[in-house]
C-alpha positions as CSV (number, residue, x, y, z in Angstrom):
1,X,19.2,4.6,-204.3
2,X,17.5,4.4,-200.8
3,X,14.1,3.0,-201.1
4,X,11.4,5.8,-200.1
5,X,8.7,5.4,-197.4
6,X,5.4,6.2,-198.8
7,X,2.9,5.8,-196.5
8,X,-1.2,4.6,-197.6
9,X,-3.9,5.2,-195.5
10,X,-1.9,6.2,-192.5
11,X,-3.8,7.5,-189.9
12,X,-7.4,5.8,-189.8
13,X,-7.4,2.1,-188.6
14,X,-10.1,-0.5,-188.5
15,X,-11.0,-2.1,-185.0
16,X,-13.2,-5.1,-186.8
17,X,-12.7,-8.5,-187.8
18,X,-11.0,-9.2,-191.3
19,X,-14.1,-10.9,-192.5
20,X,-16.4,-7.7,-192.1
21,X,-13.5,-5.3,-193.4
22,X,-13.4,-8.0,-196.4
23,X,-17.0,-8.0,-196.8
24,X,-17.2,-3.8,-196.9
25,X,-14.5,-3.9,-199.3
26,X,-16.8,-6.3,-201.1
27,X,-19.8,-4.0,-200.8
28,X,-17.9,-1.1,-202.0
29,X,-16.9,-2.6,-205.5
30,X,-19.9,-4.6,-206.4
31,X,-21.1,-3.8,-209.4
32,X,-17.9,-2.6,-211.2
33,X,-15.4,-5.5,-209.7
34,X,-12.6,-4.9,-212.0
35,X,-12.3,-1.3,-212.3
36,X,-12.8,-1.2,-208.4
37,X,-10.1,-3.7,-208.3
38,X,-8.1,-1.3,-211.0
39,X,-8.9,1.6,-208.6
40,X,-7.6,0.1,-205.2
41,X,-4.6,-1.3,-207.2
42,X,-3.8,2.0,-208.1
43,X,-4.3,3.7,-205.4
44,X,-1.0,1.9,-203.3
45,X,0.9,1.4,-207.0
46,X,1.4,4.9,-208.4
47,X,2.6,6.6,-205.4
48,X,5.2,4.0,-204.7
49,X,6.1,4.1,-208.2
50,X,5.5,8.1,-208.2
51,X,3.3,7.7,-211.5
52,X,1.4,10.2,-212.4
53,X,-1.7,9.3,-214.2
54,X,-3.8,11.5,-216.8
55,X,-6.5,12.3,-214.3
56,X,-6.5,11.6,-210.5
57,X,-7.8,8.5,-209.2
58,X,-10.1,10.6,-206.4
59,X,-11.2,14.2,-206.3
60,X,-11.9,16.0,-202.8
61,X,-14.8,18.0,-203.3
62,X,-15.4,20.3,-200.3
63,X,-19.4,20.9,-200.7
64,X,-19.2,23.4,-197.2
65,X,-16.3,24.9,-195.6
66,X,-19.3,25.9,-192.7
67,X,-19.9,23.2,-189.6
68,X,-22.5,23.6,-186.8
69,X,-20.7,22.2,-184.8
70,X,-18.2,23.1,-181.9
71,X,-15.9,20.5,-181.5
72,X,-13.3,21.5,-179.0
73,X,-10.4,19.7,-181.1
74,X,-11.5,21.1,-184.4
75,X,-9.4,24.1,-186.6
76,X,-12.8,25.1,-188.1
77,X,-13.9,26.8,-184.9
78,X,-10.7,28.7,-184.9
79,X,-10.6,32.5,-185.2
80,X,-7.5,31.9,-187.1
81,X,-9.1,29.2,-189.7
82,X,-12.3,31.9,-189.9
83,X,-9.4,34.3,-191.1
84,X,-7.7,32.2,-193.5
85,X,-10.8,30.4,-194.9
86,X,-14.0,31.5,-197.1
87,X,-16.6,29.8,-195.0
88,X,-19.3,28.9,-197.5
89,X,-20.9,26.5,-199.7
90,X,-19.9,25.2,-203.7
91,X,-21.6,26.6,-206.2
92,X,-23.7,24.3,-208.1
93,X,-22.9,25.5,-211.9
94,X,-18.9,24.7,-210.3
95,X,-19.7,21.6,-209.4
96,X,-21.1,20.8,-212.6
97,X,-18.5,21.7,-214.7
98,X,-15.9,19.8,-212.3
99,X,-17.9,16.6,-212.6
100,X,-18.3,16.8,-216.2
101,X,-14.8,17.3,-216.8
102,X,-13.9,14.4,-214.6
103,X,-17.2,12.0,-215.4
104,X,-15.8,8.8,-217.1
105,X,-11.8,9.3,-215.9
106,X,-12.0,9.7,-212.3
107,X,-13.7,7.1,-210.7
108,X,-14.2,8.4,-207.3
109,X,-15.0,11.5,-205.4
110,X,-15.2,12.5,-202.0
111,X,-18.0,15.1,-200.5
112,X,-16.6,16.4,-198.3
113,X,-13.2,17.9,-196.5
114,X,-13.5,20.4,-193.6
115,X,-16.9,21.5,-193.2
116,X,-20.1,19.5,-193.1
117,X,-21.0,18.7,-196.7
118,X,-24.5,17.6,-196.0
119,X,-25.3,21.4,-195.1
120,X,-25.2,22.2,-199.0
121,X,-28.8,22.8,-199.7
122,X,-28.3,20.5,-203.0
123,X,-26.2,17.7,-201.6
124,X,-28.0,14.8,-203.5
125,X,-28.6,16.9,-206.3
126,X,-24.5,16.5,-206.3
127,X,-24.6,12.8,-205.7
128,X,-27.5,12.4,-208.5
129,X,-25.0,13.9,-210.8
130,X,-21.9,12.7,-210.4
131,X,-23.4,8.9,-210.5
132,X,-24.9,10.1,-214.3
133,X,-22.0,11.8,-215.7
134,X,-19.9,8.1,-214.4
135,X,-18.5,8.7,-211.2
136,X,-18.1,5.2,-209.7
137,X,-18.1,6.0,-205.8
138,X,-19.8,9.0,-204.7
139,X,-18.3,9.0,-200.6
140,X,-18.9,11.7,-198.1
141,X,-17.9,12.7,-194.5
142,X,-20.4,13.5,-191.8
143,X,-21.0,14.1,-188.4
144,X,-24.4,12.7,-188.9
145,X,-26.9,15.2,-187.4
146,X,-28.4,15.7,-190.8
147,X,-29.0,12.0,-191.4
148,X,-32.8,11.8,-190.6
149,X,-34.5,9.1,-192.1
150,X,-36.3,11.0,-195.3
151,X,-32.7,12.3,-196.0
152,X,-31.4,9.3,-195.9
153,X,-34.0,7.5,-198.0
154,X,-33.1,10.8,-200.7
155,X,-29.5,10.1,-200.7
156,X,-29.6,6.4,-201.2
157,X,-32.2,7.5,-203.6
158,X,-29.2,9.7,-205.5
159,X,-26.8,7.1,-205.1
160,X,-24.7,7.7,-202.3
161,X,-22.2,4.6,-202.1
162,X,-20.6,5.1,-198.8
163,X,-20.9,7.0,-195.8
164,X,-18.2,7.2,-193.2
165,X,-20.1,9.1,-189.7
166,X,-17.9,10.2,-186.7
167,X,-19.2,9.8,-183.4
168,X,-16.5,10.3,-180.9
169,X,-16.7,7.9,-178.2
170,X,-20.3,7.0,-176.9
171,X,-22.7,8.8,-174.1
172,X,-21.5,11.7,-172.2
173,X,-17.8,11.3,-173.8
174,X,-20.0,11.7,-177.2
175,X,-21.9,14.9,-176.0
176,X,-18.9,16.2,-175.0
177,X,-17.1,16.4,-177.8
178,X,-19.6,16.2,-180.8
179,X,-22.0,19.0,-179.3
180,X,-24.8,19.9,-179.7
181,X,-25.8,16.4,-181.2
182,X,-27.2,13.7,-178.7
183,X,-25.9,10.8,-178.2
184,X,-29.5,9.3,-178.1
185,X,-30.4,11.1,-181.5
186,X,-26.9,9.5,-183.7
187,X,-27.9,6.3,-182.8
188,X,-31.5,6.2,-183.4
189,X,-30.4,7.9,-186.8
190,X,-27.9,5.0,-187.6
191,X,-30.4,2.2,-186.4
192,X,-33.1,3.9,-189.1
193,X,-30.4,3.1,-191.7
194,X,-29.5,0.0,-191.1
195,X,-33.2,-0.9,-190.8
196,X,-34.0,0.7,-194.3
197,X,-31.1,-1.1,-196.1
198,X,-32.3,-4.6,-194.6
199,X,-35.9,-4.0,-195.2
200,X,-34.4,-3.3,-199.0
201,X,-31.7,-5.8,-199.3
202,X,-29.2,-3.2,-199.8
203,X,-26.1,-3.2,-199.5
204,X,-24.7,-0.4,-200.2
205,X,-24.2,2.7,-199.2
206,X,-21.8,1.1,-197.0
207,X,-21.8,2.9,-193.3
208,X,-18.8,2.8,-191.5
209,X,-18.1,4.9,-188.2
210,X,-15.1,6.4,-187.1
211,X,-13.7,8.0,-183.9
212,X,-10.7,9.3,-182.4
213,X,-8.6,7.6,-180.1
214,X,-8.9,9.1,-177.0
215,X,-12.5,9.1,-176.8
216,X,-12.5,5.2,-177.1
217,X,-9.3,4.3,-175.2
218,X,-10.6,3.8,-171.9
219,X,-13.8,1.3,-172.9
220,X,-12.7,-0.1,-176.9
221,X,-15.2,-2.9,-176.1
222,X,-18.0,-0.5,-175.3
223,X,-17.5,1.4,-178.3
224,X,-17.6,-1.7,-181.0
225,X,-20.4,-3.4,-179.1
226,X,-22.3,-0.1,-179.7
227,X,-21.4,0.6,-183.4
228,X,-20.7,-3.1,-184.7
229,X,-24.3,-4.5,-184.9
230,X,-25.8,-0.8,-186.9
231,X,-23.2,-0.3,-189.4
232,X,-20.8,-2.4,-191.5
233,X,-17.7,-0.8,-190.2
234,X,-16.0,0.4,-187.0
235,X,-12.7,2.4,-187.1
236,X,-10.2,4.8,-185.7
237,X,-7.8,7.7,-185.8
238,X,-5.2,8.4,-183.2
239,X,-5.4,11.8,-182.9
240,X,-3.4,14.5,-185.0
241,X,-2.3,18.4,-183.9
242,X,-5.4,19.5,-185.9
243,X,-4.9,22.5,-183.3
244,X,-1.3,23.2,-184.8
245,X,0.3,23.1,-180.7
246,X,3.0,20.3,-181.3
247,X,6.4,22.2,-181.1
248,X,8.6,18.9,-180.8
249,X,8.2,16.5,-183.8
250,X,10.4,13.3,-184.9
251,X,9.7,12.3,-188.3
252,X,10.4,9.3,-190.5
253,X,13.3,8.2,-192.1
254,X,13.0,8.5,-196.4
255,X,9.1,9.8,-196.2
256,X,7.5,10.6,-199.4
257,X,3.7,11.6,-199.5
258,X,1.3,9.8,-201.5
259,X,-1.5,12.3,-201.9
260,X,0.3,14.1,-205.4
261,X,-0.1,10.6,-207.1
262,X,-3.8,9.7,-205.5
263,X,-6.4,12.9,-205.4
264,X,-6.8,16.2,-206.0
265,X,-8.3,18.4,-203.4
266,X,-11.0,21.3,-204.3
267,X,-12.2,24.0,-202.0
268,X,-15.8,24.7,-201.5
269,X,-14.8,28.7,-203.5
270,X,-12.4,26.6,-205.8
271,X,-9.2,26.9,-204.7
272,X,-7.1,24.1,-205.0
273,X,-4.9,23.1,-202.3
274,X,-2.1,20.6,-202.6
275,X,-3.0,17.8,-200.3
276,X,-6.3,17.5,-197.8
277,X,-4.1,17.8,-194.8
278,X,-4.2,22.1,-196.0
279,X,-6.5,23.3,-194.1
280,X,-6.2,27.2,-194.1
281,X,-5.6,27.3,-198.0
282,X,-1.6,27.7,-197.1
283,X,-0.6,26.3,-200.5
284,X,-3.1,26.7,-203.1
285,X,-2.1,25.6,-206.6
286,X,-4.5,26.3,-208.5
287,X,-8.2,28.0,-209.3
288,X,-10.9,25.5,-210.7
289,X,-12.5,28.8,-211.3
290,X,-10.3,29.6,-214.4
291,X,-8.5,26.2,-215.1
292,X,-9.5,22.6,-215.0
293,X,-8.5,19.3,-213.2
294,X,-6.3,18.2,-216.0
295,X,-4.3,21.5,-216.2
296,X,-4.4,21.6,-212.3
297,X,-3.0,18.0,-211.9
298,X,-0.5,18.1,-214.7
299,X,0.5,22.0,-213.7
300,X,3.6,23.6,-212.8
301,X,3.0,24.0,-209.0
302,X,1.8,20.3,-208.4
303,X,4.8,19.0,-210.9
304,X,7.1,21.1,-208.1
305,X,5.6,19.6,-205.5
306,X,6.1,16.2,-206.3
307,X,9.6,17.0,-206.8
308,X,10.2,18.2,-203.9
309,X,9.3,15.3,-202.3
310,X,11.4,13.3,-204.4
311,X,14.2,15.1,-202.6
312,X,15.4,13.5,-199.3
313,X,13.7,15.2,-196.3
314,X,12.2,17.5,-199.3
315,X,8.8,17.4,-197.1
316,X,10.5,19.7,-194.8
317,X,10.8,22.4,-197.3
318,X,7.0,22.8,-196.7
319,X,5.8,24.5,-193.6
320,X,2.4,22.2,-194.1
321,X,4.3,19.0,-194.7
322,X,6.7,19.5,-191.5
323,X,2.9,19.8,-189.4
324,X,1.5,17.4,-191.3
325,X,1.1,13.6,-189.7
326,X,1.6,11.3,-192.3
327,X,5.5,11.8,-192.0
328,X,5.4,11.6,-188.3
329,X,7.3,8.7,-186.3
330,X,4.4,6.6,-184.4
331,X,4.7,4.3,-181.6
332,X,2.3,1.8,-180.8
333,X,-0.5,1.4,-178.7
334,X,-2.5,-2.2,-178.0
335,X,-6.1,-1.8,-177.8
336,X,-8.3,-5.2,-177.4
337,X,-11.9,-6.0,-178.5
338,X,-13.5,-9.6,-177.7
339,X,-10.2,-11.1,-177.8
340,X,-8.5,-9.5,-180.1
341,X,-5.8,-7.2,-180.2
342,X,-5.1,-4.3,-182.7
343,X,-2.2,-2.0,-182.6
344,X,-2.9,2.0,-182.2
345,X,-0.1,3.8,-184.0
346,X,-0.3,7.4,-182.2
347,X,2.4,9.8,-182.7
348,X,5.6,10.4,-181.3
349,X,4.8,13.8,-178.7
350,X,1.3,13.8,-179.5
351,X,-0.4,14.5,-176.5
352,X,-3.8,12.1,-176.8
353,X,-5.7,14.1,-175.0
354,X,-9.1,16.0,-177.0
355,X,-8.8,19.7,-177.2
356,X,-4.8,19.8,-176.4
């Protein structure tokens, strides 16, 4: 039998020295060392052995389909994602009954998915619960804005255990792109945080900042030099067709997706969709509204879809999986910072340019 291609983590891609990326992995599982250990472990193991555990080992939970902000490369301004999509925010009494379900089984869960999660009016009332009902890593997703002081001094407060922020590039490249933020107002924000945590000997919630590609290429040094010294880590994504323009695509030989064996991924009105790379609700497989995780996880329509990507080149009986970029053919990119080099893995006929 051919061995299958299952790609983890494909597509974001640290830009820092091992000894900080060692360090943040450190951050993230102090305090429960072996089930974190258990948990990471996992998280590579089933999908290459296409196990399927009794509960997932992360659930998605989209707090806010709604973002104020206008990024020119993002599907949430879209007419056509307004269409498809209920713009809006997860009810609380929802999110209760998810996290007491899952309290004690799953041990992380992610805030966040297309929108910006932080515009849910009870966002730490969310991280306050999840860490009481035994949710081990509360993460979320954020462009930041929200991140004053006060808020952040709330949320740490809650329990938040690790924030990834994305700040595209830096100055004018920045304003560009993540409008109508200032670039002068994310960094003052993310200085305040790191400030706090050292003034409290904290260590956690770990910060890490992400951008895409093409707003870093031309000055990778600038960009680290910026973000290095405030947060704990700096990383990257090449960037993807979130537009949905790429009409020529080469893929990989023997892909199979990881997500079935790794997460499940809830809507902000409770649709599930199969994977977090769905974002108009193409494939939804279940309601959390009438059924729960386990059914959902162990159901008829994920079981199917795991098969089918048991089958060779099965991904392509999906119209999401042949957009999707995790079976995509890369070719690499070198980018440099103080010395040292880290390869770029952007994607065969993927124009790197933002907004195309």
């Amino acid at each position: 039998m051919t061995e299958r291609y299952v790609p983890i983590n494909k597509g974001n891609y640290s830009m820092d020295t091992q000894e900080r990326e060692d360090l943040f992995d450190q951050y993230r599982g102090e305090g429960w060392e072996e089930q974190y250990k258990d948990y990471r472990q996992k998280w590579s193991a089933l999908p290459k052995s296409q196990t399927v555990s009794d509960y997932p080992l992360l659930v998605d939970l989209e707090l806010s389909s709604i973002c104020n902000l206008h990024c020119p490369m993002c599907y949430t301004i879209t007419d056509h994602f307004k269409e498809q999509v209920n713009t809006t925010r997860m009810d609380w009494d929802l999110y209760c009954r998810i996290i007491d379900e899952i309290g004690g089984k799953v041990p992380a869960i992610r805030l966040s998915l297309r929108g910006e999660a932080l515009l849910h009016k009870r966002f730490a009332d969310c991280i306050r619960y999840a860490k009481s009902r035994g949710i081990k890593e509360v993460s979320t997703l954020t462009h930041g804005g929200k991140l004053t002081l006060p808020f952040f001094e709330e949320i740490v407060d809650a329990g938040i255990d690790w924030i990834t922020i994305s700040a595209d590039g830096v100055g004018e490249t920045y304003e560009k792109i993540r409008k109508p933020i200032k670039f002068k107002d994310i960094m003052n924000k993310i200085k305040a945080m790191k400030k706090f945590k050292e003034e409290r000997g904290l260590h956690r919630p770990v910060i890490k900042v992400q951008g895409i590609w093409p707003a870093i290429r031309e000055n990778p040094q600038e960009y680290y030099d910026t973000f290095a010294p405030n947060v704990d880590l700096v990383a990257f994504n090449p960037l993807i067709d979130y537009l949905g323009n790429d009409t020529h695509i080469e893929y990989l030989e023997n892909f199979t997706c990881p997500q079935q064996y790794q997460r499940l991924v809830i809507g902000a009105d409770g649709l599930v969709m199969k994977c977090s790379n769905d974002e108009e609700n193409r494939e939804v497989i279940g309601d959390i509204n009438k059924d729960t995780v386990h059914q959902i996880w162990h159901g008829e329509k994920m079981t199917a879809i795991r098969e089918m990507q048991k089958r060779d080149r099965g991904f392509m009986e999906s119209p999401i999986c042949r957009k999707c970029y995790l079976p995509r053919k890369t070719e690499d990119e070198e980018g440099e910072v103080s010395g040292r080099t880290f390869k770029v893995k952007n994607y065969v006929f993927r124009i790197q340019v933002v907004g195309k």
